[in-house]
N, CA, C and O of each residue as an XYZ file, in Angstrom:
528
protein
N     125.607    134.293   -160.376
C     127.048    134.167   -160.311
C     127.470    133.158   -159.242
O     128.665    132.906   -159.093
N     126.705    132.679   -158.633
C     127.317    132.166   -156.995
C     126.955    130.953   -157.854
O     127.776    130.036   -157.883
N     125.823    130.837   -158.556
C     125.893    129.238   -158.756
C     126.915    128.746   -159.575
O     127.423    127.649   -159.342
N     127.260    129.440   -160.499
C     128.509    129.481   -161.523
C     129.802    129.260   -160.753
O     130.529    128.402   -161.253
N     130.290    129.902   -159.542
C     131.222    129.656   -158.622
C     130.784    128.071   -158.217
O     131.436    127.142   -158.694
N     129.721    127.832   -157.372
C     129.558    126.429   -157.028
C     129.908    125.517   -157.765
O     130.535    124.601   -157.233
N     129.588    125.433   -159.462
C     129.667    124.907   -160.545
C     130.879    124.636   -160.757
O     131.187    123.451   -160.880
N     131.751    125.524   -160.842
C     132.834    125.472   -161.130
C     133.830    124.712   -160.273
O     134.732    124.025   -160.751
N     133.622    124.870   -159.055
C     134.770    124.326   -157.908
C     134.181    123.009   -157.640
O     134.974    122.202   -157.156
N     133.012    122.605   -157.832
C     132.608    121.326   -157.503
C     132.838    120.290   -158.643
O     132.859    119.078   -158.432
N     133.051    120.998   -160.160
C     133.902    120.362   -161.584
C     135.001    120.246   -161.337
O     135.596    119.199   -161.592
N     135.488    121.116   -160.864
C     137.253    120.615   -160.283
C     136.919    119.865   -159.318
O     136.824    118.690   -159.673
N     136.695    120.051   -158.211
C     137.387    118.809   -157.574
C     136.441    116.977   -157.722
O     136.558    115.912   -157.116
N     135.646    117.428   -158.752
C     135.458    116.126   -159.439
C     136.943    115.725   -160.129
O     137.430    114.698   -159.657
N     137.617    116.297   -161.032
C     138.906    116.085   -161.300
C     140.101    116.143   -160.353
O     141.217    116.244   -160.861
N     139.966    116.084   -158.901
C     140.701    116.114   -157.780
C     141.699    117.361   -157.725
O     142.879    117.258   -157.390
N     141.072    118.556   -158.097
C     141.993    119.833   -158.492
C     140.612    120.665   -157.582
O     139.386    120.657   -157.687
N     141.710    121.403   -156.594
C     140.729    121.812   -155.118
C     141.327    123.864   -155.467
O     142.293    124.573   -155.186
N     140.711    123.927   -155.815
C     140.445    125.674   -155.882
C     140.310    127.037   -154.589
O     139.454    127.033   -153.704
N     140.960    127.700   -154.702
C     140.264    129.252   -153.982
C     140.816    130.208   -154.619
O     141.581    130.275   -155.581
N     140.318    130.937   -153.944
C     140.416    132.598   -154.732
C     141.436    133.303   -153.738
O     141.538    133.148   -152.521
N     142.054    134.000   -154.467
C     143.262    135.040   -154.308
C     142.626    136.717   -154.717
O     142.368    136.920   -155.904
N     142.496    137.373   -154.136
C     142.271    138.848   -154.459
C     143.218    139.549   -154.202
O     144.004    139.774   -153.281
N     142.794    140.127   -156.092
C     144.173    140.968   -156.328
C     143.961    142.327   -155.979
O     144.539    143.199   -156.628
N     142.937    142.727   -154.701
C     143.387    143.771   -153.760
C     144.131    143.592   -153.085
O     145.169    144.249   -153.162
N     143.979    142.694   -152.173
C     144.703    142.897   -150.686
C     145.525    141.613   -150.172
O     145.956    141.253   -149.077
N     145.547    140.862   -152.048
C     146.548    139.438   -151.854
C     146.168    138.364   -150.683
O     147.003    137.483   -150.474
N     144.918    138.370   -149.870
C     144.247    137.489   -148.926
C     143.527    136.252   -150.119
O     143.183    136.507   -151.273
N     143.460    135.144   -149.545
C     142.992    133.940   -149.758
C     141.599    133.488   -149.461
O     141.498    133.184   -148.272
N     140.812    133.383   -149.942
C     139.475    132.681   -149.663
C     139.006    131.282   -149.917
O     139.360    130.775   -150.982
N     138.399    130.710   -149.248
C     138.142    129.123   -149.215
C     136.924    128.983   -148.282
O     136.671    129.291   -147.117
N     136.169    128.279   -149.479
C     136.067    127.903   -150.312
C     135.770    129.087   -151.200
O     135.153    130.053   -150.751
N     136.265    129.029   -152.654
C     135.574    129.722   -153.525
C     134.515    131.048   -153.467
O     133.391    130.818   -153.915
N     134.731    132.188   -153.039
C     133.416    132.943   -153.295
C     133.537    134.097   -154.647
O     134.612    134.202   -155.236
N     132.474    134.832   -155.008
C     132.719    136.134   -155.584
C     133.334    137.492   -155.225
O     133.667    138.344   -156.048
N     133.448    137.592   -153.813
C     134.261    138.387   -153.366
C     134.918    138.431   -152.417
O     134.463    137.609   -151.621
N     136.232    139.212   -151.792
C     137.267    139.059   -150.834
C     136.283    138.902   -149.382
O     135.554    139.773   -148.906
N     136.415    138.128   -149.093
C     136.003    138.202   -147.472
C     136.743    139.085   -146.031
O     136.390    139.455   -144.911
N     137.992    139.123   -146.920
C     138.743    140.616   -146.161
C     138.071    142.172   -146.408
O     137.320    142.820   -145.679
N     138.650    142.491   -147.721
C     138.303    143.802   -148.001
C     136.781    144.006   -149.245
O     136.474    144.994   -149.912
N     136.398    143.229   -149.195
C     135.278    143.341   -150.321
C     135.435    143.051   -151.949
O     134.618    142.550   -152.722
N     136.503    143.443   -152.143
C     136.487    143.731   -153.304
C     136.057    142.499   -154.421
O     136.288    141.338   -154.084
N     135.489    142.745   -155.627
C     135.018    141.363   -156.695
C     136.249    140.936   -157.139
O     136.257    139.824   -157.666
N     137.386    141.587   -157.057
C     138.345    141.298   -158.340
C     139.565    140.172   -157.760
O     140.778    140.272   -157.575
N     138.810    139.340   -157.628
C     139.235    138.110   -157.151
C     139.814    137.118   -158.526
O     139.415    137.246   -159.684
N     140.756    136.211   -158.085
C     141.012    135.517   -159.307
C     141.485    133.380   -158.561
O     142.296    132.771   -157.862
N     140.573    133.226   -159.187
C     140.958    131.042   -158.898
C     142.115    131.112   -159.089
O     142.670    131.921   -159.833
N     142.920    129.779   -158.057
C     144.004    129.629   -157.678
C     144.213    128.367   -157.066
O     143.572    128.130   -156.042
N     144.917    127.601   -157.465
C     144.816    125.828   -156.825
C     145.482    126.575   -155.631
O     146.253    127.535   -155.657
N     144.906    125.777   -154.427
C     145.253    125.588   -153.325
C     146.099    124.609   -153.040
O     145.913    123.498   -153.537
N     147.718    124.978   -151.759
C     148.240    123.837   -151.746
C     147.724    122.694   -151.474
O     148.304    121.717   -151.947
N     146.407    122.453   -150.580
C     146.278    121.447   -149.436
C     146.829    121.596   -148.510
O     146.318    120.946   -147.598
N     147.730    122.187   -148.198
C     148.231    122.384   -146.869
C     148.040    122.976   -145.715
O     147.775    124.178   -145.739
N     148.110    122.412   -144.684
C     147.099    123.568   -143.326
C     146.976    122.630   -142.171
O     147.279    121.445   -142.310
N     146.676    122.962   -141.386
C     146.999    122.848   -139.459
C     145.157    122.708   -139.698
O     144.319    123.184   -140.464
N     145.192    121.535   -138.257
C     144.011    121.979   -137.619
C     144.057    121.888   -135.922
O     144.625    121.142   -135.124
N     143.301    122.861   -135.828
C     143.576    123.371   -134.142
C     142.793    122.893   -133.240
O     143.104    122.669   -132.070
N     141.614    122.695   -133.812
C     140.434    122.351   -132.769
C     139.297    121.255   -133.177
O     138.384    121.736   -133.847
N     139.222    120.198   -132.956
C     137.733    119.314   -133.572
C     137.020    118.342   -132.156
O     137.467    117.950   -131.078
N     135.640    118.236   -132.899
C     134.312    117.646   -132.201
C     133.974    116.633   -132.943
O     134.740    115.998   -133.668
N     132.849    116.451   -132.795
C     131.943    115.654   -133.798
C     130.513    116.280   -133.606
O     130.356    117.161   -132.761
N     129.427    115.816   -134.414
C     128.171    116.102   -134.261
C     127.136    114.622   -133.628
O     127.049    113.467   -134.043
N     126.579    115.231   -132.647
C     125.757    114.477   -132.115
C     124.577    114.162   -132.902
O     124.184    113.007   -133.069
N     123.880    115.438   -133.498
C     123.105    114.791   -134.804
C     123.735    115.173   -135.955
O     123.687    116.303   -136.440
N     124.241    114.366   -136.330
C     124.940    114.463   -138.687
C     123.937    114.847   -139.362
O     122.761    114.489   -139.319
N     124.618    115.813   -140.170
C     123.126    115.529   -141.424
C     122.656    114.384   -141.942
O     123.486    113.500   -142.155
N     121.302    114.141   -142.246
C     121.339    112.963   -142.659
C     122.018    112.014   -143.609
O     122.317    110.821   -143.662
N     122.139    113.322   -144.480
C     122.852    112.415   -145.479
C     124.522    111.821   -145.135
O     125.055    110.958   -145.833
N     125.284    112.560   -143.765
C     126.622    112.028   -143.736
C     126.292    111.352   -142.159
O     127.277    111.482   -141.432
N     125.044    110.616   -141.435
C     124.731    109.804   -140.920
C     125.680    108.350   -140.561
O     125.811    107.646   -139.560
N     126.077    108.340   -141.548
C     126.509    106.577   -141.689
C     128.071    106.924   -141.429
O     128.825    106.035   -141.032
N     128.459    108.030   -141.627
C     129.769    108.474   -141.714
C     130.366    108.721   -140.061
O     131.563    108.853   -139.805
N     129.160    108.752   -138.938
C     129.266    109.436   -137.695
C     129.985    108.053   -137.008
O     130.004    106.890   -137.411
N     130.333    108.430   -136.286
C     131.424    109.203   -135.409
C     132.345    109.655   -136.357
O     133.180    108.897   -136.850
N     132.228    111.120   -136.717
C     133.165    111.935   -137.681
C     133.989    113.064   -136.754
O     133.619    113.506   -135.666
N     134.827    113.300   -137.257
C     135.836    114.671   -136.532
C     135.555    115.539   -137.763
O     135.655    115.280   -138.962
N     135.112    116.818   -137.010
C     134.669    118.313   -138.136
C     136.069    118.782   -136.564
O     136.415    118.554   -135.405
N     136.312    119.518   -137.757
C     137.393    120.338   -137.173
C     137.834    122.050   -137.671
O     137.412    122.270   -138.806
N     138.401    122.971   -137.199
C     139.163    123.809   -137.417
C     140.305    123.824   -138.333
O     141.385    123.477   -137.855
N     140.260    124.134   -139.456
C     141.931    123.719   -140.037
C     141.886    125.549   -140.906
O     140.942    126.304   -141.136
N     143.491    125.675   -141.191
C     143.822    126.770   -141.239
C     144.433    126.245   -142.332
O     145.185    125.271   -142.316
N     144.099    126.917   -143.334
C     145.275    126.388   -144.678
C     146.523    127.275   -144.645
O     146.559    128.417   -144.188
N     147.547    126.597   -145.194
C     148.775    127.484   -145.759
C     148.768    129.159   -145.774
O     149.259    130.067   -145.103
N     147.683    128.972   -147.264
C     147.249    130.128   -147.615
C     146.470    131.300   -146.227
O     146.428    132.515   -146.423
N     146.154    130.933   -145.466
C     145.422    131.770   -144.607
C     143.959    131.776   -144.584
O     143.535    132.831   -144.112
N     143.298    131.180   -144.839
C     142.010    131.176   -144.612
C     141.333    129.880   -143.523
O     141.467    128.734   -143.952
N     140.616    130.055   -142.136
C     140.350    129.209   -141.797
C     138.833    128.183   -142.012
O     138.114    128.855   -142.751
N     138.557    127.683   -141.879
C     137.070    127.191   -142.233
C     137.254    125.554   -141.296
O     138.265    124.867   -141.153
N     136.007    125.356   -140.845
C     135.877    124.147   -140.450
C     135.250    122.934   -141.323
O     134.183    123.166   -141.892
N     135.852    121.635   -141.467
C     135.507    120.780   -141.986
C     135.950    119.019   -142.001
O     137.027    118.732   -141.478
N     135.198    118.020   -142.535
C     135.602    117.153   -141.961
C     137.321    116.958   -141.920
O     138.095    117.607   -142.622
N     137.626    116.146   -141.153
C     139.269    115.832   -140.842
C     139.072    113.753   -140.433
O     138.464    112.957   -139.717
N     139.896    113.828   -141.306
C     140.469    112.296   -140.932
C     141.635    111.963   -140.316
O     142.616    112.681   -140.505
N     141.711    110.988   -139.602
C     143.044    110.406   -138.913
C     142.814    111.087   -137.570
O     143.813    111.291   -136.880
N     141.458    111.516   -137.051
C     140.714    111.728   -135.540
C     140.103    111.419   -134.813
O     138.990    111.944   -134.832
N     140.337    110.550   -133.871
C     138.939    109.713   -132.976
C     138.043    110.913   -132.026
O     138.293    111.752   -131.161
N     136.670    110.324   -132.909
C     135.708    111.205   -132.553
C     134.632    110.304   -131.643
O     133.487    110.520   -131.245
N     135.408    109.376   -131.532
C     134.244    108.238   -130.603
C     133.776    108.435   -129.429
O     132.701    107.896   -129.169
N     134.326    109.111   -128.576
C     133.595    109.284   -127.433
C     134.052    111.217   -127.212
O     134.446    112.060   -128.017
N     133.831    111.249   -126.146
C     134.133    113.095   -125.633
C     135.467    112.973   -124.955
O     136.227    113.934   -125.076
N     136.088    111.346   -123.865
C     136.959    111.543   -123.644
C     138.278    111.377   -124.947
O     139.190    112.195   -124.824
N     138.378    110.520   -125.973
C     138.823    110.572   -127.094
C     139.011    112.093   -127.717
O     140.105    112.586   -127.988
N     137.630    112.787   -127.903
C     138.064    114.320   -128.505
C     138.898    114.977   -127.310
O     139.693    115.807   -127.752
N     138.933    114.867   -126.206
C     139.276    115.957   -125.406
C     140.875    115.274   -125.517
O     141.732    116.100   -125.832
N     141.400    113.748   -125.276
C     142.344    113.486   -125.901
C     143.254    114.275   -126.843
O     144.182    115.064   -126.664
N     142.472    113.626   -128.202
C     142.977    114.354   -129.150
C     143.163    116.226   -129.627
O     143.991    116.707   -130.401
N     142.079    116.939   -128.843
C     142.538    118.127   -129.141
C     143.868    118.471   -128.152
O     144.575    119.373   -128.602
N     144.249    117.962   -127.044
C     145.177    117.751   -126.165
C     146.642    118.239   -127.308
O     147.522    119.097   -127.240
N     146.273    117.160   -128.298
C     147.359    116.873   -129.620
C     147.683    118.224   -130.618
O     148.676    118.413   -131.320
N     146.764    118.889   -130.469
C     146.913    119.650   -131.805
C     147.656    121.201   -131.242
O     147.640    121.652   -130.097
N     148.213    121.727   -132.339
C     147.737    121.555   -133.570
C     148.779    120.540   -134.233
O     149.885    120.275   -133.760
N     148.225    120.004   -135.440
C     148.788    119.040   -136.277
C     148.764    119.355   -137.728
O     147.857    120.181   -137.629
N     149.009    119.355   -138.861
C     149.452    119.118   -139.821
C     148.249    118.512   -140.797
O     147.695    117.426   -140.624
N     148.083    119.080   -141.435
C     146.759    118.270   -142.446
C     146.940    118.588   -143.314
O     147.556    119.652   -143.379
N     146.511    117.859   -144.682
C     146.068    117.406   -145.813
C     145.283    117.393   -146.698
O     144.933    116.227   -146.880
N     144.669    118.245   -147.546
C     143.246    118.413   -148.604
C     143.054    116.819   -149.261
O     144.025    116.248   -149.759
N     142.068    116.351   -149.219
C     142.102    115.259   -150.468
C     140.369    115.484   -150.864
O     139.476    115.858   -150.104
N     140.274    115.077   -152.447
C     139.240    115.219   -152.642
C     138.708    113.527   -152.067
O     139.634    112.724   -151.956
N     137.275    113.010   -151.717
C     136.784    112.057   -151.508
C     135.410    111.932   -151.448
O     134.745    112.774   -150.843
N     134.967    111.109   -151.927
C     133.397    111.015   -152.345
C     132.707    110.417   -150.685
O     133.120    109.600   -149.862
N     131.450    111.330   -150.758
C     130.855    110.986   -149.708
C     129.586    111.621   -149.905
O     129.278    112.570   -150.626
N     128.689    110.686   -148.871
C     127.077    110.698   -149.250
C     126.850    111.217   -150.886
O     126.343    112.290   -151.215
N     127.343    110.203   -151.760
C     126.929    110.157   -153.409
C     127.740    111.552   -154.025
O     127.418    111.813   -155.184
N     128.702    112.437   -153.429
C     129.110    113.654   -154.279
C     130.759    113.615   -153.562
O     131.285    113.024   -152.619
N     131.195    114.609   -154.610
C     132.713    114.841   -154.454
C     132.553    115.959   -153.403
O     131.829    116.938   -153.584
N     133.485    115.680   -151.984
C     133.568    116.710   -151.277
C     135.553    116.397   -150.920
O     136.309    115.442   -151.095
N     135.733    118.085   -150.250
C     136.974    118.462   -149.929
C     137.432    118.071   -148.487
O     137.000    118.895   -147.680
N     137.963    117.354   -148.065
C     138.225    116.884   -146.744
C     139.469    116.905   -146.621
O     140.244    116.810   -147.573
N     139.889    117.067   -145.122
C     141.546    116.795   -145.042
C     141.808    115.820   -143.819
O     141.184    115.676   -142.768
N     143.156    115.085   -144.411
C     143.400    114.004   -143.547
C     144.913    114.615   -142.924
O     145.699    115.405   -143.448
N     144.991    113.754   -141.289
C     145.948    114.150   -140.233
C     147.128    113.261   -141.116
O     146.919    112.098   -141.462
N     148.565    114.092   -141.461
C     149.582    113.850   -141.557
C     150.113    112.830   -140.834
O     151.306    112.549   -140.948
């Protein structure tokens, strides 16, 4: 089942249509995509376009990248909180991640206002959000 979830949300946002789940227990939001509520447990979860919309509070960068998003470094991974309520960390654009005095700068700034966009990176469609 989990790969079927993967399957599915990574077909959408090949079509730039960015998904999570809503459970119709306890009306909480999950992101990315799982089989069950990360609040209360329950399976009876149901897909739900996400606005894109959401704050991020806190970002770094990685001193070693995975390899494959290598070429991409000096990147800002950040804290962002969607609309909906679910937080998760992930890349963020429109953040200078170039040095430590730059991040300590910029978290100075936040929180700020962000953006879902789908965008291709290291050869696959991934979910990223850019600073308003």
């Amino acid at each position: 089942m989990v790969e079927t979830v993967a399957k599915k949300f990574y077909e959408n946002i090949a079509k730039g249509i960015i998904y999570g789940v809503k459970c119709k227990s306890c009306k909480k939001w999950s992101f990315p995509p799982i089989t069950a509520c990360r609040v209360c447990g329950s399976r009876k979860v149901e897909w739900k376009k996400i606005s894109g919309e959401g704050k991020v509070y806190f970002y770094s960068t990685s001193l070693l990248p995975p390899k494959k998003f290598a070429k991409y470094s000096p990147y800002a991974y950040g804290l962002v909180e969607l609309k909906e309520g679910p937080t998760f960390f992930t890349m963020v654009e429109g953040l200078d991640a170039s040095s430590p005095e730059k991040i300590k700068a910029g978290n100075a700034k936040l929180p700020l206002k962000v953006k879902a966009k789908v965008a291709e990176k290291a050869g696959m469609n991934v979910v990223l959000f850019k600073v308003k």
